[in-house]
VOKENU-812234 format. One line per field, with one value per residue (C-alpha): residue in one letter; x, y, z. Coordinates in pm, 1 decimal. Layout:
BEGIN
type = (A, ...);
east = (X, ...);
north = (Y, ...);
up = (Z, ...);
// end
This chain:
BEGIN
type = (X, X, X, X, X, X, X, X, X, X, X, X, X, X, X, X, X, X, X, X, X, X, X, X, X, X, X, X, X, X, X, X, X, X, X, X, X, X, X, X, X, X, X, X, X, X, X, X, X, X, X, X, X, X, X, X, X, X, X, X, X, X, X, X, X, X, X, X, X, X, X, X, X, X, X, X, X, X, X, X, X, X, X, X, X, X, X, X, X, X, X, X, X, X, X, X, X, X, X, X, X, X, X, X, X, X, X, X, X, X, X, X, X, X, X, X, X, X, X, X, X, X, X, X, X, X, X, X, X, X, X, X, X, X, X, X, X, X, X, X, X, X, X, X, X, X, X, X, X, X, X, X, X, X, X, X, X, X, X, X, X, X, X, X, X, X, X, X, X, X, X, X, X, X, X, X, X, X, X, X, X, X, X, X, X, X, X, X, X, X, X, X, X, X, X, X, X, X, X, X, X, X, X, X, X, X, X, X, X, X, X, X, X, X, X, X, X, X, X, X, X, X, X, X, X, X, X, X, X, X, X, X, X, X, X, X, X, X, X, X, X, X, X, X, X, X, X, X, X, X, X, X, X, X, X, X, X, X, X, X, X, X, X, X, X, X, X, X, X, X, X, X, X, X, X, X, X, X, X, X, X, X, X, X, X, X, X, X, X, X, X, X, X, X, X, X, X, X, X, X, X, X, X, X, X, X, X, X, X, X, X, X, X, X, X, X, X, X, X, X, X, X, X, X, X, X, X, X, X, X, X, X, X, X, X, X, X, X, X, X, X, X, X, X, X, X, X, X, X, X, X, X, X, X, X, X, X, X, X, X, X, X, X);
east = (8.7, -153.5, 144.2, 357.4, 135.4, 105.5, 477.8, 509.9, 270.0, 502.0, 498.4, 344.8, 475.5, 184.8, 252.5, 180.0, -1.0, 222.3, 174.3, 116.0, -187.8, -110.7, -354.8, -198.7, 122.7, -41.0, -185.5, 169.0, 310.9, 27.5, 131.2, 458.9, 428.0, 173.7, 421.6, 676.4, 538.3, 575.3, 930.9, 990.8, 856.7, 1120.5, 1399.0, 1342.6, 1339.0, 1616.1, 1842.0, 2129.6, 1984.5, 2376.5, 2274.1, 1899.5, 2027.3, 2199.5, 1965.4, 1730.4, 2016.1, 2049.4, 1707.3, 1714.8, 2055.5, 1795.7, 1570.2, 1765.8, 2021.3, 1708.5, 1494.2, 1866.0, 1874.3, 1547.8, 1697.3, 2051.3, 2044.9, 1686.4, 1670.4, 1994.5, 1972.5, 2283.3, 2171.4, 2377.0, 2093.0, 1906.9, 2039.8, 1843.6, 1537.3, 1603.6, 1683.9, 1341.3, 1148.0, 1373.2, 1317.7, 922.7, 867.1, 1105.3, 931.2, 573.0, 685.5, 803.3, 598.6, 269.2, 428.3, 401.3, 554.1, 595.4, 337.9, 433.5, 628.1, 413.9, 149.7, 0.1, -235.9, -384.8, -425.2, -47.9, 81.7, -160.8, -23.5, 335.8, 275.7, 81.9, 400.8, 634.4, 437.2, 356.6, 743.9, 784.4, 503.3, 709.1, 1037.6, 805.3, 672.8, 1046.1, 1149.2, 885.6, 954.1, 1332.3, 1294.5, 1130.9, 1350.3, 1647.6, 1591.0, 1617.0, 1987.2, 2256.2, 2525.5, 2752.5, 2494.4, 2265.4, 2469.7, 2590.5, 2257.4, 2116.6, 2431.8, 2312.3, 2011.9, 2129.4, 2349.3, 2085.2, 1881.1, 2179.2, 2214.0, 1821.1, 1782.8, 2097.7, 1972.7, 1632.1, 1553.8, 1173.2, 924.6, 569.5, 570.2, 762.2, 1122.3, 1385.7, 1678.1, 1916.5, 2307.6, 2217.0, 2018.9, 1675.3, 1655.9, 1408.4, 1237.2, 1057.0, 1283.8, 1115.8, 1289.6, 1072.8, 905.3, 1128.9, 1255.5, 904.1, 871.8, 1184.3, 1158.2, 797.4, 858.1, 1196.9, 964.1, 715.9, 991.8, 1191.0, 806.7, 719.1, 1051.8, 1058.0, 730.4, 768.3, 1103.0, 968.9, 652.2, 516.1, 608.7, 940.1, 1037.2, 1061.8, 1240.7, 1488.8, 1507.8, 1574.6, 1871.2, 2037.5, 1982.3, 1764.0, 1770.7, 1664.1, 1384.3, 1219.8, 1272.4, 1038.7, 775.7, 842.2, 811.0, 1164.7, 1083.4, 785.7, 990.6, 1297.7, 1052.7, 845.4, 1162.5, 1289.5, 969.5, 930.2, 1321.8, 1254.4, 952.3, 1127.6, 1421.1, 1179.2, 1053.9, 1400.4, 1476.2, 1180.5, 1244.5, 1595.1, 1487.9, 1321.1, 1639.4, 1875.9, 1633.8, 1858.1, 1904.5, 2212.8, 2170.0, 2551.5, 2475.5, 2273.9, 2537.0, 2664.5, 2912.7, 2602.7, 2490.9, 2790.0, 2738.4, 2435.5, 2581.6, 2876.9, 2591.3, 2435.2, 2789.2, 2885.8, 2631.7, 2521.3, 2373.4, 2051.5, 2024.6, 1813.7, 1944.5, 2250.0, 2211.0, 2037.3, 2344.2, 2609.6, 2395.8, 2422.0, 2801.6, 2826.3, 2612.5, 2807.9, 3146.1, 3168.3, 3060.3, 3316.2, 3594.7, 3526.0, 3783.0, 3989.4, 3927.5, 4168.0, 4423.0, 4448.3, 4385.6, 4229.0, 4505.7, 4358.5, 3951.7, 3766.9, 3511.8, 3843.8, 3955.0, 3619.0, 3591.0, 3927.4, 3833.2, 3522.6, 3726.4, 3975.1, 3676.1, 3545.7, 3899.1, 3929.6, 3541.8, 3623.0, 3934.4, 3795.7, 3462.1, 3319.3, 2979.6, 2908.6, 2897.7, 2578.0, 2578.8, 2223.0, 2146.6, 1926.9, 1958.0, 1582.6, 1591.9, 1233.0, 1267.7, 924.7, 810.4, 628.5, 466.8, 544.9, 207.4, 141.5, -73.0, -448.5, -309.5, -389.5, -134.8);
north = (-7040.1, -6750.0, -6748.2, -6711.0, -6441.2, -6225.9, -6208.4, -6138.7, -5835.4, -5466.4, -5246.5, -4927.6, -4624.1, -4410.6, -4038.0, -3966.7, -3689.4, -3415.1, -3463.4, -3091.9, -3040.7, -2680.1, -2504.4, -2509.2, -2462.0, -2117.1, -2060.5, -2079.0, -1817.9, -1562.4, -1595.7, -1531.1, -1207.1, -1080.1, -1136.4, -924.0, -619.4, -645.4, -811.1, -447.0, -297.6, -436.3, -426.8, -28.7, 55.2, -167.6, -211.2, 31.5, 153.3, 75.9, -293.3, -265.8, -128.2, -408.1, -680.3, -445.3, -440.9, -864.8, -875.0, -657.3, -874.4, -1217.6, -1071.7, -988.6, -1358.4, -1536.1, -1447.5, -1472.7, -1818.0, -1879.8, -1753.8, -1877.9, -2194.3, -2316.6, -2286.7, -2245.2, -1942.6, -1647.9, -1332.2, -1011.8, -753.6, -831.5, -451.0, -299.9, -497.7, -330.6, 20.0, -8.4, -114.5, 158.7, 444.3, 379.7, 372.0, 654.5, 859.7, 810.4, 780.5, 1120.5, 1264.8, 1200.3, 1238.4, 925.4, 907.9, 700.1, 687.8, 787.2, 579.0, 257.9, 331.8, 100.6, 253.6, 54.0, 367.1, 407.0, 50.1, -29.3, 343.2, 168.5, -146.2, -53.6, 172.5, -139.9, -395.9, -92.4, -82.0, -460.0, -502.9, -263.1, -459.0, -785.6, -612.1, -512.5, -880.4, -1004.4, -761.7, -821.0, -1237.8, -1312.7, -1228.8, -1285.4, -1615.5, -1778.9, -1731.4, -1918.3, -1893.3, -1626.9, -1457.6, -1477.9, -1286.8, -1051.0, -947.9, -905.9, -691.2, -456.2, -406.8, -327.4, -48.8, 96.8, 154.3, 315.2, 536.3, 599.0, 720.9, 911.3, 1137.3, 1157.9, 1475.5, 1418.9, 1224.0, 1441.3, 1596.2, 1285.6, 1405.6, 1119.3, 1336.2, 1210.4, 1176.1, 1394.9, 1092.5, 1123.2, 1273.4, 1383.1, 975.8, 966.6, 749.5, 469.3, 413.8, 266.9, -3.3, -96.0, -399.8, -521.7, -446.5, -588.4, -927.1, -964.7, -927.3, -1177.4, -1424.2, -1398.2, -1442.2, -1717.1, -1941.7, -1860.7, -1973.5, -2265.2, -2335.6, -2319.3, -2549.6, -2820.1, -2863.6, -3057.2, -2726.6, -2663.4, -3049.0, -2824.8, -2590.6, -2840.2, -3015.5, -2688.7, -2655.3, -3012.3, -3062.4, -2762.9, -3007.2, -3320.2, -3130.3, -2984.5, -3357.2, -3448.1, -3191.4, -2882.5, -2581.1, -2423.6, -2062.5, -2037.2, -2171.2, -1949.5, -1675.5, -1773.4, -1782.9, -1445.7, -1227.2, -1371.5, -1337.8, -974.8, -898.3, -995.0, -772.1, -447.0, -519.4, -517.2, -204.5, -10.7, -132.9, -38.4, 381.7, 378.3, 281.2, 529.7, 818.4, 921.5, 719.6, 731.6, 576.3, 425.3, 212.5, -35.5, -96.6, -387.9, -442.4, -424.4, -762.6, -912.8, -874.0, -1053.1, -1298.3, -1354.0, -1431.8, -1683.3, -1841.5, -1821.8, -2016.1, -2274.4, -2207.1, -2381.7, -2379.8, -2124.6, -2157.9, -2135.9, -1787.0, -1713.1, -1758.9, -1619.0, -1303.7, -1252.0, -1304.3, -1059.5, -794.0, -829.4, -841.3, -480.7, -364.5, -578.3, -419.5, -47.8, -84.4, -144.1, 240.9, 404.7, 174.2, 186.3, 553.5, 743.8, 607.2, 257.1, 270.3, -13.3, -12.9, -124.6, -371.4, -511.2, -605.0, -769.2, -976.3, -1077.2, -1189.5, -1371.2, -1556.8, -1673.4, -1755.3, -1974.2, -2082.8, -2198.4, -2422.4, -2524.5, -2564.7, -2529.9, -2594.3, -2339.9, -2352.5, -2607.2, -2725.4, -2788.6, -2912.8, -2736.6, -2737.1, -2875.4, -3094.7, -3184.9, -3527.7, -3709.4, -3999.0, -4291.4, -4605.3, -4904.4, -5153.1, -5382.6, -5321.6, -5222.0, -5204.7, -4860.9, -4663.6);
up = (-1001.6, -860.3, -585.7, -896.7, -1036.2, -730.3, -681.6, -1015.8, -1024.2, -1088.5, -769.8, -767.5, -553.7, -482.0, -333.8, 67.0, 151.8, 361.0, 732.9, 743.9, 547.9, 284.2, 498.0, 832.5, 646.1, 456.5, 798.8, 939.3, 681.6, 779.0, 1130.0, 1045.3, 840.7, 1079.1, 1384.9, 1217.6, 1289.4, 1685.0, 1556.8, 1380.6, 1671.1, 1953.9, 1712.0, 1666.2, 1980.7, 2115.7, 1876.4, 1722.4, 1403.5, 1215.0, 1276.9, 1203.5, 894.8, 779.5, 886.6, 630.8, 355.4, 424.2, 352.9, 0.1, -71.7, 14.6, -228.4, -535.6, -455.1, -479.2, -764.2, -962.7, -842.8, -1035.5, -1351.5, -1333.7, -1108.7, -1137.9, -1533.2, -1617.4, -1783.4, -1748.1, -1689.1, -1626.7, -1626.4, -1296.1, -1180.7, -1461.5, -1269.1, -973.5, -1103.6, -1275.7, -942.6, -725.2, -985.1, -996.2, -616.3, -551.1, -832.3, -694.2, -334.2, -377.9, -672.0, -456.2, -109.9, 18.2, 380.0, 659.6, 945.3, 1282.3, 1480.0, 1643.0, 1449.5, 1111.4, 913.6, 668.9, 392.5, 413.5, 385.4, 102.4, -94.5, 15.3, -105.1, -391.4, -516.1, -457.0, -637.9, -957.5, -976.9, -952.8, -1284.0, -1511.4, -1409.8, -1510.5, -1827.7, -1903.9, -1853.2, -2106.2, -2351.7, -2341.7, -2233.5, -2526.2, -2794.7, -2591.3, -2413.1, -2787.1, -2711.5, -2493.0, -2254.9, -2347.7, -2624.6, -2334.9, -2098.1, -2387.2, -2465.2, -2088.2, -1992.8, -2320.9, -2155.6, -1871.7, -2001.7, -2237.2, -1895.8, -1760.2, -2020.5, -2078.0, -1718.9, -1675.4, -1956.8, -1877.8, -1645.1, -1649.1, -1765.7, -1750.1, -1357.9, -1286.9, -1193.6, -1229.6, -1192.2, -1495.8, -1424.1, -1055.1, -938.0, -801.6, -481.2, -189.3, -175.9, 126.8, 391.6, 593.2, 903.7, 1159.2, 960.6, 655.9, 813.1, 817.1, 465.0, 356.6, 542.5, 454.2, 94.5, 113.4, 330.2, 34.3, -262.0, -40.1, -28.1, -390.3, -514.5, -305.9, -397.5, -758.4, -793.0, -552.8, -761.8, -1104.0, -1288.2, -1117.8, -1291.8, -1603.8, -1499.4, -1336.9, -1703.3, -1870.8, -1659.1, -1718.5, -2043.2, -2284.3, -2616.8, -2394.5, -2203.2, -2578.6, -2681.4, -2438.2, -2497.9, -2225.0, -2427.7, -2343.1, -2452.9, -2271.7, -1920.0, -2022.9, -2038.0, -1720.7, -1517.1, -1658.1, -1573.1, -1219.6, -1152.1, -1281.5, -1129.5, -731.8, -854.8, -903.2, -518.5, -428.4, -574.6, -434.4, -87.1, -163.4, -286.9, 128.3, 253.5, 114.3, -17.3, -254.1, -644.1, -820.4, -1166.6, -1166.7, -860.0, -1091.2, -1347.0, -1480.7, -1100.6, -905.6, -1152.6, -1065.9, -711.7, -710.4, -941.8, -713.0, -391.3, -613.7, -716.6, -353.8, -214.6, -463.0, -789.2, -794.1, -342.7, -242.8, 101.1, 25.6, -186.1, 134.2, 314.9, 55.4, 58.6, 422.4, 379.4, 103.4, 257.1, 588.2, 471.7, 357.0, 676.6, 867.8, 599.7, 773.1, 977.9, 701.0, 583.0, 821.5, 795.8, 379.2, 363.6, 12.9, -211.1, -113.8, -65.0, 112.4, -163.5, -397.3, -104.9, -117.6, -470.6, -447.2, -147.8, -367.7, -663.1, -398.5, -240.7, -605.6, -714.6, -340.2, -426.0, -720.0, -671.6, -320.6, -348.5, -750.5, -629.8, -414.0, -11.7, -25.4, -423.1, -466.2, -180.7, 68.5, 423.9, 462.4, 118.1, 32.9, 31.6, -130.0, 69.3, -165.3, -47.3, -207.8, -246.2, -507.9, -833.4, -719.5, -350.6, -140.0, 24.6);
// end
């Protein structure tokens, strides 16, 4: 009888511990953002600046792919105002950057005032794209699909228009349909900046969908109606995903103004959403390797079109080439491959590993 009874006793599948505890793995990341600064360093002086250029662009692209992932493939949410995110993180920076002559330190040389006035203008512009992402999230993020998008993309052209006729605001200059001009342009260490804040966005996102609270957003995405059912507050996830999505976009944008030096209020229009929508699409909505990936593609494939330039002449401009050879791709993407180049798969899945034991066994 007990025979019977132990056999008969439900299994239990208790979690294992990591084999890398979190603090050698946190320990790990420091190491790595430290070490990019000798990185930045070698790649300065011995690499062509044209192609330390667009390992910095990649990493803007890496930025602005994956916090859109969060919103659109993590919770499921359509969103075609993540330019207006960026425009407001470029526009601060580039405004204090330049109102309170912030410049770069001399070549080789870190000083701590300097990066914390840098970073402390990046992360500013980043908040107001956050606070603008609450403030337009939650009455927005009621809506779906198409309404959704609708909405987003109004946003994003009220910004547009709002800083194209805005000349000043105080001493601040913005510039209005001229563009703001004169931002301070970081050369020698933007590619640590860039790739430090994309190594921070990539772990936080990571971190958030492969946890308890990344479950919701997961159910928000497969089925809204089921997941409220169940008790997730939908709004409140909608929301959460919106601000931080937002909030990654206005780092982009200021790490973006130190790149070119010079803002032009029509580059964050509604195509520039559609690029970043198309890097998503490309490499799997809901992978954040894959958007990795698809926006290394993307951000290479206009520089590989140069050649292109000659050969079309000005009746026929690259730029126009380019767009075509996106909607080509998403047309071949689409009949090919609907999912994306990786679905939503990852290329290191997180795979859980459970023990099996009987009731009131150990692990």
């Amino acid at each position: 009888m007990n025979a019977i009874t132990e056999h008969a006793t439900p299994a239990r599948f208790i979690a294992i511990r990591p084999r890398v505890p979190a603090w050698i793995a946190n320990l790990a990341l420091a190491g790595l953002l430290v070490g990019l600064w000798p990185i930045n360093r070698l790649l300065v002086d011995q690499i062509d600046p044209y192609f330390l250029l667009i390992a910095t662009t990649i990493g803007v692209s890496v930025i602005l792919a994956t916090s859109l992932n969060l919103v659109i493939g993590i919770s499921g949410q359509f969103s075609l105002g993540h330019a207006a995110f960026m425009a407001i993180g470029a526009y601060t920076t580039g405004i204090i950057l330049r109102h309170y002559k912030i410049v770069e330190p001399a070549h080789g040389a870190f000083q701590l005032a300097a990066a914390g006035e840098f970073a402390g203008a990046i992360l500013l512009g980043a908040l107001f794209a956050a606070i603008a992402g609450l403030f337009i999230g939650i009455p927005t993020l009621r809506l779906r699909g198409d309404y959704l998008a609708i909405a987003t993309l109004g946003f994003g052209e009220i910004l547009f228009v709002a800083i194209n006729n805005t000349e000043n605001i105080g001493p601040f200059m913005v510039g209005g349909s001229s563009g703001l001009y004169g931002v301070p342009i970081y050369r020698d260490t933007r590619f640590f900046w860039v790739w430090g804040f994309a190594i921070v966005c990539i772990v936080c996102t990571w971190r958030i969908v492969y946890s308890s609270r990344g479950k919701a957003f997961l159910a928000l995405r497969e089925d809204e109606i089921a997941a409220a059912a169940m008790g997730v507050d939908t709004t409140w996830y909608k929301v959460a995903a919106f601000v931080i999505g937002a909030f990654f976009a206005g780092i982009a944008g200021g790490l973006a103004s130190v790149i070119s030096g010079n803002l032009d209020p029509g580059s964050y229009r509604f195509i520039k959403s559609v690029e970043i929508v198309v890097m998503v699409v490309l490499g799997g909505s809901g992978s954040i390797t894959g958007v990795i990936l698809a926006a290394a593609l993307l951000t290479m494939l206009p520089e590989g079109l140069r050649f292109l330039k000659e050969a079309t002449g000005p009746a026929f401009p690259a730029d126009q080439l380019r767009m075509i050879i996106y909607s080509l791709t998403l047309i071949l993407l689409m009949i090919l491959r609907p999912t994306g180049l990786l679905g939503r798969r990852e290329l290191f899945p997180m795979r859980r590993r459970f023990a099996r034991t009987a009731a009131g066994g150990t692990a």
